[in-house]
C-alpha positions in Angstrom: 113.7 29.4 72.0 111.9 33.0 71.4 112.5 32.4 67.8 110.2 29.3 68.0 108.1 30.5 70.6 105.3 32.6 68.5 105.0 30.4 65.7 104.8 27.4 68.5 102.0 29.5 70.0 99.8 30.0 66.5 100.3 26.2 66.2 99.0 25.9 69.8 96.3 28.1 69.3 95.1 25.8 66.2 95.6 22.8 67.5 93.4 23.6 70.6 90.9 25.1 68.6 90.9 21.8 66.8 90.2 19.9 69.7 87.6 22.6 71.4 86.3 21.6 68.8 85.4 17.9 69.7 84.1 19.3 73.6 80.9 21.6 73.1 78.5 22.1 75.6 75.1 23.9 74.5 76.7 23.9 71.6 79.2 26.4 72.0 83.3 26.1 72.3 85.6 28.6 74.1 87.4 30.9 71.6 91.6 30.4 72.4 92.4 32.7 69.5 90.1 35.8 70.7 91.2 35.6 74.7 95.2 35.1 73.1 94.3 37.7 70.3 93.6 40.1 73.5 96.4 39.0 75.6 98.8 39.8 73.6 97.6 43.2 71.9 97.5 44.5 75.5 101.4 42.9 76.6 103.1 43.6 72.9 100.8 46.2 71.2 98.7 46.4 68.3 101.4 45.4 65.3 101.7 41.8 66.9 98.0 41.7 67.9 97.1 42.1 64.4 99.5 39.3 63.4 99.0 36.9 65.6 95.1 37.1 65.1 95.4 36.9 61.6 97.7 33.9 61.5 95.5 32.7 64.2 92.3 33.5 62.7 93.0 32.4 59.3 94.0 28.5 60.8 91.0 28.7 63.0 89.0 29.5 59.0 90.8 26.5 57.6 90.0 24.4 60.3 86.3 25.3 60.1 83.4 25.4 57.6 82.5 28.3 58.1 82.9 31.8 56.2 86.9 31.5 55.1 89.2 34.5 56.2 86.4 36.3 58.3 87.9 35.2 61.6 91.2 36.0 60.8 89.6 39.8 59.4 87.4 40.2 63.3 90.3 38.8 64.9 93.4 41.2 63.6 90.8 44.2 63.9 90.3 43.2 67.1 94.0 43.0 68.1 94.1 46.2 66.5 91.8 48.0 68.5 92.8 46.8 71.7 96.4 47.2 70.9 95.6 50.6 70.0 94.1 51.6 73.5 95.9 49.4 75.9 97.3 52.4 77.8 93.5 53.0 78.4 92.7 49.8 80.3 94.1 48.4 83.3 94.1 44.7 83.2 96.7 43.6 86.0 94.0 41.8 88.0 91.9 38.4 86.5 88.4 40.2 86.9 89.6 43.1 84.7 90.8 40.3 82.5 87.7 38.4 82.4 85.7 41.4 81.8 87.3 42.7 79.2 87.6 39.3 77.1 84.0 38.7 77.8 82.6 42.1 76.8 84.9 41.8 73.6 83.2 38.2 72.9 79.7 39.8 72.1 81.9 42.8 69.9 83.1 39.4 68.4 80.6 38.0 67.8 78.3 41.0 65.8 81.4 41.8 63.7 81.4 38.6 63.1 77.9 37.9 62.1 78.0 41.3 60.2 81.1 40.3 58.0 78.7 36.4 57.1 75.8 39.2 56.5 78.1 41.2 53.9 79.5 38.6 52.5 77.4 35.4 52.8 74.2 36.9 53.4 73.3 35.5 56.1 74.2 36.5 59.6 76.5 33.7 61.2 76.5 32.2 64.7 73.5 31.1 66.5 72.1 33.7 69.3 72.1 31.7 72.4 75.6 30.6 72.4 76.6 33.9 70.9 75.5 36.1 73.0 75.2 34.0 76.6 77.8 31.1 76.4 80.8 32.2 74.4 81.5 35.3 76.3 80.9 33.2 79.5 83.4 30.5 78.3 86.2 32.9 76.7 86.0 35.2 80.1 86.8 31.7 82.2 89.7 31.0 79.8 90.9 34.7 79.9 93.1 34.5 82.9 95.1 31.3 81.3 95.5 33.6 78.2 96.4 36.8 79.8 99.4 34.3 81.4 100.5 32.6 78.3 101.1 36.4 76.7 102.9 37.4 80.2 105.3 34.7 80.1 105.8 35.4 76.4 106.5 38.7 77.3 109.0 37.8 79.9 110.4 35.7 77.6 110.9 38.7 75.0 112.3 41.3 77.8 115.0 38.5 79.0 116.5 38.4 75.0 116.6 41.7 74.1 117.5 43.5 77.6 
């Protein structure tokens, strides 16, 4: 079952991205692949951080019309960088959780809107759900995340202990 469990999550993560899709309110949706993206950079470390938000990212591209690949570039940099420090941060408790994911929505979102700038040239995302709603609505999905990664993890330590 850990075999199928990461690409089962990627599929997840698109599939509810897909539908997210459908709910917006003010015009902004939660981002599942960012709060996962985290999650697991700061359970498994930065090598699977960086795949899973690739994979992740580059469905999430697909599924959108938006600038192709430059979700799945913000997202495995970001899975980088948090994977890199995770000794750094304590994140045991849902308010560190939420912080974290929601201070890492706005870093998101400027990478983001830097990469549609170089490459598009134009700066992508619109301000107020950028910068007020989406770090509101990926902190309040953070928690559910951080789980999903934990149980994953439990999963992995039960195989190969």
């Amino acid at each position: 079952m850990t075999l199928l469990a990461w690409p089962l999550l990627v599929l997840g993560t698109w599939a509810l991205t897909w539908l997210f899709s459908y709910w917006t309110f003010l015009g902004a949706t939660p981002n599942l692949a960012l709060a996962l993206t985290i999650g697991i950079a700061l359970r498994f470390g930065a090598p699977a951080a960086q795949t899973f938000g690739f994979l992740a990212g580059l469905g999430v591209d697909a599924l959108s019309v938006r600038l192709f690949g430059a979700e799945a570039l913000v997202l495995s940099t970001a899975g980088w960088a948090v994977g890199t420090l995770r000794r750094q941060m304590d994140t045991t408790e849902a308010p560190s959780q939420m912080a974290l994911v929601g201070l890492l929505s706005w870093v998101h979102f400027l990478l983001y809107g830097l990469v549609g700038r170089v490459f598009a040239g134009s700066f992508e995302g619109r301000l107020l759900p950028g910068l007020v709603l989406l770090p509101l609505y990926n902190a309040l999905l953070a928690p559910a995340a951080f789980g999903v990664a934990e149980r994953l993890r439990g999963r992995e330590r039960g195989r190969w202990e």
